[in-house]
SERO-4910 file (N, C-alpha, C, O; in steps of 0.05 Angstrom, whole numbers):
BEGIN
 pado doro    nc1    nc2    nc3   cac1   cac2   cac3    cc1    cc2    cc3    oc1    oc2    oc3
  Unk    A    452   -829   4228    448   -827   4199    418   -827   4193    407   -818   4173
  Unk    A    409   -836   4208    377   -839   4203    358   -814   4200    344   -807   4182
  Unk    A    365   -802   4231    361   -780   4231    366   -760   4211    347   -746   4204
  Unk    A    394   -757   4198    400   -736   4178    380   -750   4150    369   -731   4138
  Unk    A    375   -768   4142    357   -776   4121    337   -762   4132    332   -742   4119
  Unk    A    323   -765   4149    290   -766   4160    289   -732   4150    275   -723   4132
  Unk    A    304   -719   4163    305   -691   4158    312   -679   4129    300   -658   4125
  Unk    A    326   -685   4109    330   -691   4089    301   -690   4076    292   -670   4065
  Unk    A    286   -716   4078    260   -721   4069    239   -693   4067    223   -687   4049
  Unk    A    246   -679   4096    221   -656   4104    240   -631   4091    235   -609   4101
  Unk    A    256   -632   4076    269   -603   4064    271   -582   4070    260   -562   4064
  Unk    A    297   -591   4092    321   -575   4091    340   -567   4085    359   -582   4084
  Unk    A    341   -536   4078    360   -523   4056    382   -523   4060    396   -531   4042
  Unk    A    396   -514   4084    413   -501   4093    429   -521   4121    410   -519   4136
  Unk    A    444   -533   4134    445   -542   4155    475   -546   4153    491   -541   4134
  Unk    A    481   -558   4180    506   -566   4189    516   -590   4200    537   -602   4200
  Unk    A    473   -596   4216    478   -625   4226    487   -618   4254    495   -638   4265
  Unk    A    488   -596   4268    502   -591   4291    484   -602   4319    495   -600   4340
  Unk    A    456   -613   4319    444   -625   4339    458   -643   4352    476   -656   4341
  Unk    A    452   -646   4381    470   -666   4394    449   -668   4417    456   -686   4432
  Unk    A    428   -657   4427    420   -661   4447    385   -660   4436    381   -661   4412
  Unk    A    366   -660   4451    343   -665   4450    327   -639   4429    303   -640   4429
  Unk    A    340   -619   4412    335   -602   4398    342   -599   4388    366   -595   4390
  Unk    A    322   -595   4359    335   -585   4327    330   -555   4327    306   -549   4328
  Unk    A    349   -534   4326    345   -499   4317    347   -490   4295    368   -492   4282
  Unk    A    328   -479   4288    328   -470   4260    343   -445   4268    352   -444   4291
  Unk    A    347   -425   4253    354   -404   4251    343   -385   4229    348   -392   4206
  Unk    A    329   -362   4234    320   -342   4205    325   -315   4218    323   -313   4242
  Unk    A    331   -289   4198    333   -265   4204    303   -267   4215    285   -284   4218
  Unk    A    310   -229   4223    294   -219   4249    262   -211   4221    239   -207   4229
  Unk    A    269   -212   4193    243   -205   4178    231   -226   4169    242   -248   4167
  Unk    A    207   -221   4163    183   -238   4154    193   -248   4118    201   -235   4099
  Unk    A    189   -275   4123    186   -284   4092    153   -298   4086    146   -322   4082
  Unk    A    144   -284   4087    110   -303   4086    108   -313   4065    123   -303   4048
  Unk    A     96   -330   4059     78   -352   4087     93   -364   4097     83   -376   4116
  Unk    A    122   -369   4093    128   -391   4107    146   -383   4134    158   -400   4148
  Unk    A    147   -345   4141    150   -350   4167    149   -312   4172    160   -296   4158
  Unk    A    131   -305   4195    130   -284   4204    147   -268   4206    170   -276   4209
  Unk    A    143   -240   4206    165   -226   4226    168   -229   4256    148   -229   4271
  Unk    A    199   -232   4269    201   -237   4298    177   -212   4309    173   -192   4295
  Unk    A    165   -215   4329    179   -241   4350    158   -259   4347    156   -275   4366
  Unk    A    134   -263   4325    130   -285   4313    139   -306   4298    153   -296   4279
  Unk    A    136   -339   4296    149   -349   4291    129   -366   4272    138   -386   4261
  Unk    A     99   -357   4269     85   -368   4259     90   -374   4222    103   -359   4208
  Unk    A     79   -397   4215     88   -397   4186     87   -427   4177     77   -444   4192
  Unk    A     96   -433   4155     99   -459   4142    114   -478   4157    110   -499   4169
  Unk    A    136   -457   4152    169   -472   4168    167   -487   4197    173   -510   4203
  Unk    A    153   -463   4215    147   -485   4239    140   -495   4248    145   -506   4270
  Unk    A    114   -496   4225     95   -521   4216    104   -545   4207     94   -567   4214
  Unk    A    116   -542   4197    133   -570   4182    158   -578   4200    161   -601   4209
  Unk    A    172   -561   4202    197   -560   4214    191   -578   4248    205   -593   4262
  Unk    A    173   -570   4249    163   -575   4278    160   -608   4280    171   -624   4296
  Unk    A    139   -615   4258    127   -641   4263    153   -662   4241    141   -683   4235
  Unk    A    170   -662   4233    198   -668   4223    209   -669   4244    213   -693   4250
  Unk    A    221   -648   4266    230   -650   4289    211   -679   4312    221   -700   4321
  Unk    A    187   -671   4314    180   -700   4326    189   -716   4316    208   -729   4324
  Unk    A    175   -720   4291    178   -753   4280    201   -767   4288    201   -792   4288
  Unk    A    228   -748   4296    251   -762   4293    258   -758   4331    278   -768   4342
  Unk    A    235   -741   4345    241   -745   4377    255   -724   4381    275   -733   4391
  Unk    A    258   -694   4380    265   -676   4374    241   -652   4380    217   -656   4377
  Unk    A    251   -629   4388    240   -608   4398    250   -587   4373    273   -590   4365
  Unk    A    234   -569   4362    237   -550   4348    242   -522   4367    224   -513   4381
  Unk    A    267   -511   4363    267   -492   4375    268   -465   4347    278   -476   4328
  Unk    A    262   -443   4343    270   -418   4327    284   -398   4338    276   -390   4360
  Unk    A    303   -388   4328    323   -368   4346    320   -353   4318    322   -364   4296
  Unk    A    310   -315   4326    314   -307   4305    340   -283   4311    343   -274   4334
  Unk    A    355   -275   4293    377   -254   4295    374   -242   4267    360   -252   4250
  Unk    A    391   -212   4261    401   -211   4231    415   -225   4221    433   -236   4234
  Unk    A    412   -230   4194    429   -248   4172    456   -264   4181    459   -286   4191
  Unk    A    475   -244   4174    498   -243   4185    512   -271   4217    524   -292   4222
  Unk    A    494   -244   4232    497   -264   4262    482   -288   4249    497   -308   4248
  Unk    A    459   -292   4239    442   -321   4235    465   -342   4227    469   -364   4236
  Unk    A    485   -325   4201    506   -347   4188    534   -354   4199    549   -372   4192
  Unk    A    537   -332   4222    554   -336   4244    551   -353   4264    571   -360   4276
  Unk    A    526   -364   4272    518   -375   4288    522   -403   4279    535   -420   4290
  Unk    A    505   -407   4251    504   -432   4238    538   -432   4235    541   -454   4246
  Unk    A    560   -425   4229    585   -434   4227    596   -443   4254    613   -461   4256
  Unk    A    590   -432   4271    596   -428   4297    588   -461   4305    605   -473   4318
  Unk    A    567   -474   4298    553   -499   4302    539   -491   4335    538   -504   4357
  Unk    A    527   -463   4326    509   -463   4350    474   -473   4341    458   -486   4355
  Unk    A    471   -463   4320    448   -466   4310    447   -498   4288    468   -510   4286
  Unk    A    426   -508   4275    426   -529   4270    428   -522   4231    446   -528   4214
  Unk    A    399   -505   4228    396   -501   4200    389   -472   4192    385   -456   4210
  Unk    A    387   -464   4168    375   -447   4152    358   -449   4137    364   -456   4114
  Unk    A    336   -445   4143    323   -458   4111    319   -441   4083    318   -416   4082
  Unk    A    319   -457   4066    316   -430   4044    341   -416   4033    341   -399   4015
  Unk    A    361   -425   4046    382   -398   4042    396   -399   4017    402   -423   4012
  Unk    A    403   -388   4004    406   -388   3975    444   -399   3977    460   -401   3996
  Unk    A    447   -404   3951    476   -421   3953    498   -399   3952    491   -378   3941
  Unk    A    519   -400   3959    544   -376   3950    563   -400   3960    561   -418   3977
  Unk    A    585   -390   3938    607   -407   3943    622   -412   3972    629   -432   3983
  Unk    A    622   -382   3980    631   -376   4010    618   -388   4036    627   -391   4058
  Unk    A    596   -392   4028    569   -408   4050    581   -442   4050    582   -455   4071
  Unk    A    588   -452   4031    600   -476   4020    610   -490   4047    601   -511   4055
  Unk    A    631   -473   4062    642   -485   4077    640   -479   4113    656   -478   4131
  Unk    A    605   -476   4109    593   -479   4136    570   -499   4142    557   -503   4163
  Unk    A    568   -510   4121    539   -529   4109    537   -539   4090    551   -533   4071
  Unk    A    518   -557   4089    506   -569   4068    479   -552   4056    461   -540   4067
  Unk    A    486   -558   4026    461   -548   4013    447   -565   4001    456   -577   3981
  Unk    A    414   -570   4013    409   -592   3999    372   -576   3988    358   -559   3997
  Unk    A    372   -604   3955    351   -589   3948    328   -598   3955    323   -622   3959
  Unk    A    304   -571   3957    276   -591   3980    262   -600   3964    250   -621   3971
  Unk    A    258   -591   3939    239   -609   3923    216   -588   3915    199   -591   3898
  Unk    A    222   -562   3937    191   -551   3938    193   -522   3910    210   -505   3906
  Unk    A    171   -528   3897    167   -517   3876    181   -483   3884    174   -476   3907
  Unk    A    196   -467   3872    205   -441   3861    179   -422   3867    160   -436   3860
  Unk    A    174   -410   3873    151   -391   3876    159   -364   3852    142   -346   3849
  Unk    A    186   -363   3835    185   -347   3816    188   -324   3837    184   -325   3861
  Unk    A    196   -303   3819    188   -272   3827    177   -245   3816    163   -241   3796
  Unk    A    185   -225   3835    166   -205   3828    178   -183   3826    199   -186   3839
  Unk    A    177   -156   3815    195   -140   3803    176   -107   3816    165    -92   3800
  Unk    A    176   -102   3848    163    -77   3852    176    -47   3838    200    -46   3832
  Unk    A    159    -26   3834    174      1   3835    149     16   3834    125     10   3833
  Unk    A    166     40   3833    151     71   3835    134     72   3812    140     64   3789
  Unk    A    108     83   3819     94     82   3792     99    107   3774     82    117   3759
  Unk    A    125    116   3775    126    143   3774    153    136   3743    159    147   3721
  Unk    A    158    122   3752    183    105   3732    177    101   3705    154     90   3705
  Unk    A    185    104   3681    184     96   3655    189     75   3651    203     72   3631
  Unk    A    181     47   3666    197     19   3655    174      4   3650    154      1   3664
  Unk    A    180     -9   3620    153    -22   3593    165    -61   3597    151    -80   3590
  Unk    A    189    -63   3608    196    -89   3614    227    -90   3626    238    -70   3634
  Unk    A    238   -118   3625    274   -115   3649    289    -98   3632    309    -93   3645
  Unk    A    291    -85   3605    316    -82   3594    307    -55   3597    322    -40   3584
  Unk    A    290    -45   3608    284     -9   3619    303     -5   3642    314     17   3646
  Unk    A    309    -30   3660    318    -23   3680    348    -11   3682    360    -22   3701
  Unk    A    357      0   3674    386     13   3685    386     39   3690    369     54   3681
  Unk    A    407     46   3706    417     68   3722    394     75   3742    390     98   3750
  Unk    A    377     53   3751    359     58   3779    379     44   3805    401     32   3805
  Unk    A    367     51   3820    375     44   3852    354     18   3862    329     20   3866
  Unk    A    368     -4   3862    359    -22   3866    361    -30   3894    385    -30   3900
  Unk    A    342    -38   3915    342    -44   3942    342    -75   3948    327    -90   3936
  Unk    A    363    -85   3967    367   -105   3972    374   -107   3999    383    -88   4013
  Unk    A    369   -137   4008    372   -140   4044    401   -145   4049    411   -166   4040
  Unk    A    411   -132   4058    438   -125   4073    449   -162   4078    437   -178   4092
  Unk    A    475   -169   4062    488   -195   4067    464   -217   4053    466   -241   4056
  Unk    A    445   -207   4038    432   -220   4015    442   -224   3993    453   -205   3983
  Unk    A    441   -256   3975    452   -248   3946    425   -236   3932    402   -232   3940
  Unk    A    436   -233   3906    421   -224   3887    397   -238   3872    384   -229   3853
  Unk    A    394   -259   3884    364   -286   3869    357   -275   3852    365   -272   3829
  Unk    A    325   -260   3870    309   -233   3844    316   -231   3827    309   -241   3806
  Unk    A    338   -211   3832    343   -200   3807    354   -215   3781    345   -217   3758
  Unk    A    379   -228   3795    389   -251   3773    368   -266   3760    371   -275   3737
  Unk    A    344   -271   3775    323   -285   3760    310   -275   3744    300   -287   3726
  Unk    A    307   -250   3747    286   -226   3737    306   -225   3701    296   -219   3679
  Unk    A    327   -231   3707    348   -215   3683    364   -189   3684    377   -179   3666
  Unk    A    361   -175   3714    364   -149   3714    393   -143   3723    399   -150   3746
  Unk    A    411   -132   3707    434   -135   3700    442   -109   3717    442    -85   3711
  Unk    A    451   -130   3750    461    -97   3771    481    -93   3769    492    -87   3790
  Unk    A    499    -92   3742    522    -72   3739    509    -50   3729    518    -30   3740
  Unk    A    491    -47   3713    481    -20   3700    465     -5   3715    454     16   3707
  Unk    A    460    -15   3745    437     -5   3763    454      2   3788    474    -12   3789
  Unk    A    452     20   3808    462     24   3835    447      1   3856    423     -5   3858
  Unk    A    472    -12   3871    454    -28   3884    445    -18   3925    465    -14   3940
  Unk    A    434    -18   3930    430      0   3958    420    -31   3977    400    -46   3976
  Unk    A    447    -30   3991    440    -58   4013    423    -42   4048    430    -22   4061
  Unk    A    405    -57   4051    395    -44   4066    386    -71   4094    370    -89   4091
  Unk    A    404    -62   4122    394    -91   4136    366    -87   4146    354    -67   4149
  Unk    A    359   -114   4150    329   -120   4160    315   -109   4129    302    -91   4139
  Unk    A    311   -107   4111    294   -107   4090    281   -128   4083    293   -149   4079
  Unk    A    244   -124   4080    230   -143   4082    220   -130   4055    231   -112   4043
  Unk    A    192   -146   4050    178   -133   4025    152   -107   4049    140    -94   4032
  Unk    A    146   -103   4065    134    -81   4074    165    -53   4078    163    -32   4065
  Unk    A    179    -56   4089    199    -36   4099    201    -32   4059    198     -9   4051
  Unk    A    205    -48   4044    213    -46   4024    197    -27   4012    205     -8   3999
  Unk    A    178    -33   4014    147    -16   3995    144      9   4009    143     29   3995
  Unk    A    144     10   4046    147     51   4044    168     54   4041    171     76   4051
  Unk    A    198     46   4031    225     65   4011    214     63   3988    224     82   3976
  Unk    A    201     53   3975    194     64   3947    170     86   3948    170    102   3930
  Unk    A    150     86   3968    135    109   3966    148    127   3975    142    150   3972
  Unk    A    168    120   3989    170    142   3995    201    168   3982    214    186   3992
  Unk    A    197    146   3946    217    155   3929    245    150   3946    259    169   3943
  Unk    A    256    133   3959    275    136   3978    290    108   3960    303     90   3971
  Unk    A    287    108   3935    290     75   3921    279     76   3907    258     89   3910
  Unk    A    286     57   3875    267     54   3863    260     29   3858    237     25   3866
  Unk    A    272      1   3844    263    -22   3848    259    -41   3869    263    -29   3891
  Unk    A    253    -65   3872    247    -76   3900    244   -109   3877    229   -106   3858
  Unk    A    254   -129   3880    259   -155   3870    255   -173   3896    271   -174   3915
  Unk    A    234   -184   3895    229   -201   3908    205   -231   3901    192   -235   3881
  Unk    A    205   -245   3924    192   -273   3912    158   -269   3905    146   -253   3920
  Unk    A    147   -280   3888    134   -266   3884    102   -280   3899     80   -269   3897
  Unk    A    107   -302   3912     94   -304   3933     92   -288   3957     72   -286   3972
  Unk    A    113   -277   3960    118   -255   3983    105   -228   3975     92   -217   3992
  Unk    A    108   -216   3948     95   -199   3943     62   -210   3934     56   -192   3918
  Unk    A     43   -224   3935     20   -232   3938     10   -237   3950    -14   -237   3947
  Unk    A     26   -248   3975     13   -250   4000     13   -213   4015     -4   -204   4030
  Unk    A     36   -199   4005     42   -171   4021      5   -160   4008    -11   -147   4021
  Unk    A      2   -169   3984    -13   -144   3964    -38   -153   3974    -58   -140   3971
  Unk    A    -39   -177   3988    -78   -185   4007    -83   -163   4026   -102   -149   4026
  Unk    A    -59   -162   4046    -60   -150   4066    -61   -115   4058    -79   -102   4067
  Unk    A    -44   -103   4044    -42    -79   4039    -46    -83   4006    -41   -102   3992
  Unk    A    -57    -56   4000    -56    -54   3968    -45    -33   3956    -50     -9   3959
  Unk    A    -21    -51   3931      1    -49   3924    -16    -20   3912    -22    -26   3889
  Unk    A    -24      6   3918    -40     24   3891    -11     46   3887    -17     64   3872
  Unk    A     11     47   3897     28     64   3880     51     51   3873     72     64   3871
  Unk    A     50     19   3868     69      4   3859     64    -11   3827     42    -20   3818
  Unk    A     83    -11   3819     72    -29   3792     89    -62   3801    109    -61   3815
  Unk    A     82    -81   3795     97   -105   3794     82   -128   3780     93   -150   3778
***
């Protein structure tokens, strides 16, 4: 019991509790959520920064196993893997884990597209093709207000916010909903010049 508090404390989202031996496994898809964790086969980031030194404290080795989505939540049911972090709630997830809340501030989001598009604010948005990561719910958007019955939704696996940004240049899509720390950290490295958000 100690242990599940201690970890608790360092906020984790997603888990099962399935450790039994000298290592805690996180588990994240194969794409980058920056800052708090690279694309494979880096593992660099917040998470296993924190994740890591939480795992000491309690005498524990941090291991990261990355896969797509899917397998990641197969795995975690499976009680091969330990946690998820971050992972958003669905009723259906309910009964492979616990969802607990970290405490850590919302980073809000961000609303990319084509600069080619007529949209002045969310209630422009219908009958576009909206891009989303394959076995993702809808966060963004639901947060944004953007009401994807009136929009086509296009699930796409491994979608990050870079793979995301050349389908919109490359007209292959038009919106892109994502965190909007993720899109500010994307817009240091590359600059967003044919995106509006």
């Amino acid at each position: 019991m100690k242990q599940i508090l201690i970890i608790i404390v360092f906020g984790l989202l997603f888990t099962n509790f399935a450790f039994c031996n000298d290592t805690l496994t996180m588990v994240y898809r194969t794409t980058a959520k920056e800052p708090y964790i690279k694309k494979q086969p880096s593992n660099q980031g917040i998470w296993e920064s924190v994740y890591k030194e939480a795992a000491k404290k309690i005498g524990l080795k941090l291991e990261v196993q990355r896969y797509p989505k899917k397998r990641a939540y197969k795995m975690l049911e499976e009680g091969d893997v330990d946690f998820y972090p971050a992972a958003s709630f669905k009723k259906s997830r309910e009964k492979i884990g616990y969802f607990i809340n970290s405490q850590l501030k919302r980073d809000g989001f961000a609303v990319i597209y084509r600069d080619d598009l007529e949209i002045n604010n969310i209630k422009d948005i219908k009958g576009y093709e909206l891009l989303n990561n394959l076995g993702s719910t809808y966060t963004f958007y639901n947060r944004a207000g953007i009401d994807i019955k009136n929009n086509t939704m296009r699930q796409i696996p491994e979608l990050d916010i870079q793979r995301a940004v050349k389908i919109l240049q490359n007209k292959m899509g038009d919106i892109y909903a994502y965190s909007n720390i993720g899109v500010k950290n994307f817009s240091k490295i590359t600059k967003l010049t044919k995106l509006n958000y």
